[in-house]
C-alpha positions, 0 to 999 in steps of 0.5 A: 954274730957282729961285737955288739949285736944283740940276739933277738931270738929265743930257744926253749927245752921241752922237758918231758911234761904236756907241752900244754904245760911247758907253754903255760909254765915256762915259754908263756911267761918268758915271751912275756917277760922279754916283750915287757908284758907285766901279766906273767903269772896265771890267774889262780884260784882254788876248787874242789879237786874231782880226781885222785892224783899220786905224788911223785917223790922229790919231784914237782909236776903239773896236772892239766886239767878241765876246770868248770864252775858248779852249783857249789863253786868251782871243781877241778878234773884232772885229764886222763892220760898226761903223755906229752905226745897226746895233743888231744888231750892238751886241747880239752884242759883249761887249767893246770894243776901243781902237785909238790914234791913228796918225801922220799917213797911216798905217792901221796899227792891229792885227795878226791874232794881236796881243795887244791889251787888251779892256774886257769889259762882259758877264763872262758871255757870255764864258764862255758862249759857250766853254761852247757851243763845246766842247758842240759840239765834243764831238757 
């Protein structure tokens, strides 16, 4: 590269977390940051957690998840299997969940029925969804 040359390009390390995750947490916000976007964090909100979720010791991790809005508020459902080579389950989340870090020897996460906060990146589908659900249930 010539002296004085700017780099224009950017490079990202996928860690091992649901590439839906990595997209929303890290590449999403620096693609913003370095086109002078000002909306870099994702709207957040909190819902009723639907599903149990184990902590993982001293480590923090992210939960897709499928958010909807009910009769009682908004409810929260992490998606089964996270592996980061499972795209489809990356297609079905509109939400991700944070779980913090536990002490050490402890898997205590999320509680069923626990309100958790839940960073939504696809507004609507959230409705959507609830839109489907009450159709369905008036039939």
């Amino acid at each position: 590269m010539p002296n004085g040359a700017a780099c224009r390009s950017a490079c990202f390390r996928v860690i091992p977390q649901p590439l839906s995750c990595v997209f929303q947490k890290l590449v999403r916000p620096a693609l913003a940051h370095f086109t002078g976007s000002r909306a870099i964090e994702l709207p957040e909100l909190q819902a009723r957690l639907d599903a149990e979720v184990h902590g993982r010791p001293g480590r923090r991790y992210f939960v897709l998840a499928r958010l909807h809005c009910g009769p009682e508020g908004f409810v929260v459902k992490p998606l089964a299997n996270q592996c980061s080579a499972l795209v489809r389950i990356a297609a079905d989340a509109n939400a991700i969940v944070t779980v913090h870090e536990t002490p050490s020897g402890s898997t205590i996460g999320l509680r069923r029925d626990e309100m958790v906060g839940v960073e939504v990146f696809d507004w609507p589908s959230v409705f959507e969804s609830s839109r489907d659900e009450t159709l369905s249930a008036e039939e």
